[in-house]
DRENDO-1510 file (C-alpha; in Angstrom, 1 decimal, always signed):
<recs>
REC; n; res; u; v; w
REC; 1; UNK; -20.3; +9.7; +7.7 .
REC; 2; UNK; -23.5; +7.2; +7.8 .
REC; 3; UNK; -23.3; +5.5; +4.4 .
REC; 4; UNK; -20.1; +4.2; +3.2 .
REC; 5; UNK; -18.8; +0.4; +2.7 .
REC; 6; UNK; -15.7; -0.7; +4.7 .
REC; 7; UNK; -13.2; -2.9; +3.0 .
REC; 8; UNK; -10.5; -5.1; +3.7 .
REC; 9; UNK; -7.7; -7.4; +1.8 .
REC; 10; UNK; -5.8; -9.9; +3.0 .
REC; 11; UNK; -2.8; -10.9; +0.5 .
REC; 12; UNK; -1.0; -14.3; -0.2 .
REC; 13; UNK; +2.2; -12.3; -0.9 .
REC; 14; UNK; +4.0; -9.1; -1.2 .
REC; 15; UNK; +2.4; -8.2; -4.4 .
REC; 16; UNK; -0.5; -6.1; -4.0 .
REC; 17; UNK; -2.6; -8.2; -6.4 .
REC; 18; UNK; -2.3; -11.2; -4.3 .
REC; 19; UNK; -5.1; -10.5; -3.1 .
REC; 20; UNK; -6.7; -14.0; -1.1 .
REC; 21; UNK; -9.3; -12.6; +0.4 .
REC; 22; UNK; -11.9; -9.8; +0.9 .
REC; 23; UNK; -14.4; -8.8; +3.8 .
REC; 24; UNK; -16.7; -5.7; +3.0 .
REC; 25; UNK; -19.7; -4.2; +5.0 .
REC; 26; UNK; -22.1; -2.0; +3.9 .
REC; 27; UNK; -23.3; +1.1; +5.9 .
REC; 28; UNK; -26.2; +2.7; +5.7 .
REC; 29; UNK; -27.5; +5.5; +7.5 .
REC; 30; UNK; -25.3; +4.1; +10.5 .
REC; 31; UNK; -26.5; +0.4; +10.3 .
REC; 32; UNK; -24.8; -2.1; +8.9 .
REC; 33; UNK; -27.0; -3.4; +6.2 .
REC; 34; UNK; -24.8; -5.9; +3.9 .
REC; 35; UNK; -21.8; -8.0; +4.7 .
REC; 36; UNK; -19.3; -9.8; +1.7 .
REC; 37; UNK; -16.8; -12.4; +2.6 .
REC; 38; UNK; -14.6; -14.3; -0.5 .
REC; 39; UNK; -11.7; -15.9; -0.5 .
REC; 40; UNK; -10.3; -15.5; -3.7 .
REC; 41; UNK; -7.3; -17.3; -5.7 .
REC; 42; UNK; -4.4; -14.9; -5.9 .
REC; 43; UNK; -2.7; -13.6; -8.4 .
REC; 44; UNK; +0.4; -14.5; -8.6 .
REC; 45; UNK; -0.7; -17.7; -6.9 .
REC; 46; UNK; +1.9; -18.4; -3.5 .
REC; 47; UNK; +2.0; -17.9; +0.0 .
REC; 48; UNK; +4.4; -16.5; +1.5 .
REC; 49; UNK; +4.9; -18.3; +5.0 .
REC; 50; UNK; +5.3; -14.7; +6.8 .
REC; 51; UNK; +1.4; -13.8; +5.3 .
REC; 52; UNK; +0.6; -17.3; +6.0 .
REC; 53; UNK; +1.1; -16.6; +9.4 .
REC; 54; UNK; -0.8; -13.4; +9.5 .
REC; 55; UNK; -4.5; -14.5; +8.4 .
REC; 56; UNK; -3.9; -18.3; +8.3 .
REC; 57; UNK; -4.9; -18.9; +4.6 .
REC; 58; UNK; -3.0; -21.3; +2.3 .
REC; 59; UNK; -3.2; -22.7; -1.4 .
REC; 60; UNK; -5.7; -25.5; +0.4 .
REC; 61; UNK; -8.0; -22.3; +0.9 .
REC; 62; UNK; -7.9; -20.9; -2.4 .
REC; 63; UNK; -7.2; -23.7; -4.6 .
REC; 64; UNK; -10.8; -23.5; -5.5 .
REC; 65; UNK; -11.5; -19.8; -5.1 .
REC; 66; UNK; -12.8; -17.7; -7.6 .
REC; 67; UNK; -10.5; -14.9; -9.3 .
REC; 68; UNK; -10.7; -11.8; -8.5 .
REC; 69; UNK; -13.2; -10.9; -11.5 .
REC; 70; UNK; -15.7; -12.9; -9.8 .
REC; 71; UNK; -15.4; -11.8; -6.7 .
REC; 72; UNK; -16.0; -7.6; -7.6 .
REC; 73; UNK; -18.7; -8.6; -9.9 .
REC; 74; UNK; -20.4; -9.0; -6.8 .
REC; 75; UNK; -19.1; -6.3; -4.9 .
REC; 76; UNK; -19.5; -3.6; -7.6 .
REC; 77; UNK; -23.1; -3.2; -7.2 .
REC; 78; UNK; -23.9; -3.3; -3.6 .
REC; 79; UNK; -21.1; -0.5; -3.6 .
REC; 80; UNK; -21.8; +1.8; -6.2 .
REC; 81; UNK; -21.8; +5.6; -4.8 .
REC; 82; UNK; -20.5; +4.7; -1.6 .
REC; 83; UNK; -17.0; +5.8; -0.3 .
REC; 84; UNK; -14.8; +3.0; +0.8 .
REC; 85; UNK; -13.2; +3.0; +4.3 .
REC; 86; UNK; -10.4; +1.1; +4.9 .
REC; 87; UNK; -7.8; +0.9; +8.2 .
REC; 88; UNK; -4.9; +1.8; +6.7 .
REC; 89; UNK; -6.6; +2.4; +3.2 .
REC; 90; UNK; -3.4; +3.0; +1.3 .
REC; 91; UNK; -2.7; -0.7; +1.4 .
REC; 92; UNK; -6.4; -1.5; +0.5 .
REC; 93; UNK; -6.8; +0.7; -2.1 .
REC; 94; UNK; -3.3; -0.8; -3.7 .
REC; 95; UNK; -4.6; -3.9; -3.6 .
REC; 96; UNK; -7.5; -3.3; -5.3 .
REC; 97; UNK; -6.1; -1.1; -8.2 .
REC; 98; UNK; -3.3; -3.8; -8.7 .
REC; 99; UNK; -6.0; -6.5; -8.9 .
REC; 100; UNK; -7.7; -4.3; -11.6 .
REC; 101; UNK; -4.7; -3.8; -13.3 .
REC; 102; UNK; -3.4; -7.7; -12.9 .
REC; 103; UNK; -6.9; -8.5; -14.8 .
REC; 104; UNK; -7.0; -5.3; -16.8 .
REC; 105; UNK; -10.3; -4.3; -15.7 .
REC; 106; UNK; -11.2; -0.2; -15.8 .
REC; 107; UNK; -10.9; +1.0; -12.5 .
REC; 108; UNK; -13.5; +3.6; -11.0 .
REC; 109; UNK; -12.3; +6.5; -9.3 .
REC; 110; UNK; -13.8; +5.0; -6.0 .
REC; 111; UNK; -13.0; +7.5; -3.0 .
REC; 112; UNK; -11.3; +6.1; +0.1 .
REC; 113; UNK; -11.3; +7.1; +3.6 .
REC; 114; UNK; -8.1; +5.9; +6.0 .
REC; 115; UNK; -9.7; +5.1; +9.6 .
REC; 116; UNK; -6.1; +4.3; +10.7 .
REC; 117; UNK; -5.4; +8.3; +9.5 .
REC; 118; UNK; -8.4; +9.5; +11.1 .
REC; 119; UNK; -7.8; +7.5; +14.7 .
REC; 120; UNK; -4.2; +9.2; +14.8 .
REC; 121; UNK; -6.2; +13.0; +14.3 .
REC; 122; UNK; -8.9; +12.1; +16.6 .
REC; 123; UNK; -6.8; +10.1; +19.8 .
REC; 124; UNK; -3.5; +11.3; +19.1 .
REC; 125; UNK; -1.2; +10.0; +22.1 .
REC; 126; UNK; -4.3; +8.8; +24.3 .
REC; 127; UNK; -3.3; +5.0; +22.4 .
REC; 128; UNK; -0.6; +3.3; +22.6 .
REC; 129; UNK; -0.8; +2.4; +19.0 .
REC; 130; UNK; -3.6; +2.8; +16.0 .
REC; 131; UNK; -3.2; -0.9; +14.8 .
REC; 132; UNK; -6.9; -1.8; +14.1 .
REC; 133; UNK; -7.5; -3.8; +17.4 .
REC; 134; UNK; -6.8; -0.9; +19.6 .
REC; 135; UNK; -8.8; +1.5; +17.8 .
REC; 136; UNK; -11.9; -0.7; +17.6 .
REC; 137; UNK; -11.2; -1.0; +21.5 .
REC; 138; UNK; -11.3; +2.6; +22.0 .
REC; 139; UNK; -14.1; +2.9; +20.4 .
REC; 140; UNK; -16.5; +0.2; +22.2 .
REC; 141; UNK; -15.9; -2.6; +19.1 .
REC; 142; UNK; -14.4; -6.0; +20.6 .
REC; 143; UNK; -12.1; -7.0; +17.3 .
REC; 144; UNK; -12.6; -10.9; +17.9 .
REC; 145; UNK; -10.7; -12.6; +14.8 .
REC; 146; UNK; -8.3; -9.9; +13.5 .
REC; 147; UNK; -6.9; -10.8; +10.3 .
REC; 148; UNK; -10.2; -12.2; +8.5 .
REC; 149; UNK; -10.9; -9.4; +6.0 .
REC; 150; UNK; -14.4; -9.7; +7.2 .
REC; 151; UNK; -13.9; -9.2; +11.1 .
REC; 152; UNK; -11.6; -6.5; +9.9 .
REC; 153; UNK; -13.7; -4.7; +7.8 .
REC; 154; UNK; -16.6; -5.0; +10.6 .
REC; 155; UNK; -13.9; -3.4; +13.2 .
REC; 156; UNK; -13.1; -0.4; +10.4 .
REC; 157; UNK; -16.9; +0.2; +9.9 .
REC; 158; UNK; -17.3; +0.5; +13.5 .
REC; 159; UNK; -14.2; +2.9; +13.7 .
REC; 160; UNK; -16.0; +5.3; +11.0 .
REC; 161; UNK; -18.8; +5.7; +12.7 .
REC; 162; UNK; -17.6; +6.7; +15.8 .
REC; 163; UNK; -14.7; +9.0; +14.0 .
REC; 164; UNK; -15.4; +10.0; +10.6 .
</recs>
């Protein structure tokens, strides 16, 4: 796969649509070409302290944010006809269909591809784990600040490459 956009969500809370922030990176015929980073207020609008702990973000973060809306208004066009990739794309891609439903937005049938699946078919037991930071290890990507959606999603672009 040479053209696809990576995605990744970071959430306030244990609802899906809590989405607080989103890191995207557009691929191209195997170079990335576009990057996205938003925070975005969540919906409903808390932190849990055990998410807080996770990426770091806070109400102070988001106060000001744009909802979601906003944010995909953005996104939608740069990502039109591409597949999304995600690590762990079951939890993306519930995020972002609850934040379409939260806002009753039409949702596209946008395709996803699970790096986190693929990495378990391609290494199998040569990892001690498939958590994002050892995959982008094993395949030559040094994951610096896990946990922003955008360092994520550049670690899960760099996974497909290599393995999709």
């Amino acid at each position: 796969m040479q053209s696809f956009a990576a995605i990744d969500f970071e959430t306030a809370n244990s609802y899906p649509s809590s989405v607080c922030s989103v890191g995207v990176v557009i691929v191209r015929g195997g170079e990335f070409v576009e990057r996205f980073y938003s925070l975005i207020q969540p919906e409903p609008n808390y932190y849990d302290w055990c998410c807080q702990r996770v990426h770091g973000l806070s109400e102070a973060d988001t106060d000001d944010a744009p909802v979601f809306p906003y944010v995909w208004e953005k996104i939608a066009p740069h990502i039109e006809g591409l597949p999304l990739v995600a690590h762990n794309a079951r939890f993306d891609e519930r995020c972002l269909k609850a934040a379409f439903r939260t806002y009753q937005m039409d949702y596209p049938d946008y395709v996803f591809y699970d790096t986190l699946k693929a990495s378990r078919d391609y290494f199998g037991y040569d990892l001690p784990n498939h958590q994002l930071q050892t995959v982008a290890a094993a395949c030559g990507y040094d994951l610096t600040n896990h946990h922003h959606a955008l360092a994520d999603a550049e670690a899960c672009a760099a996974i497909a490459l290599k393995i999709l």
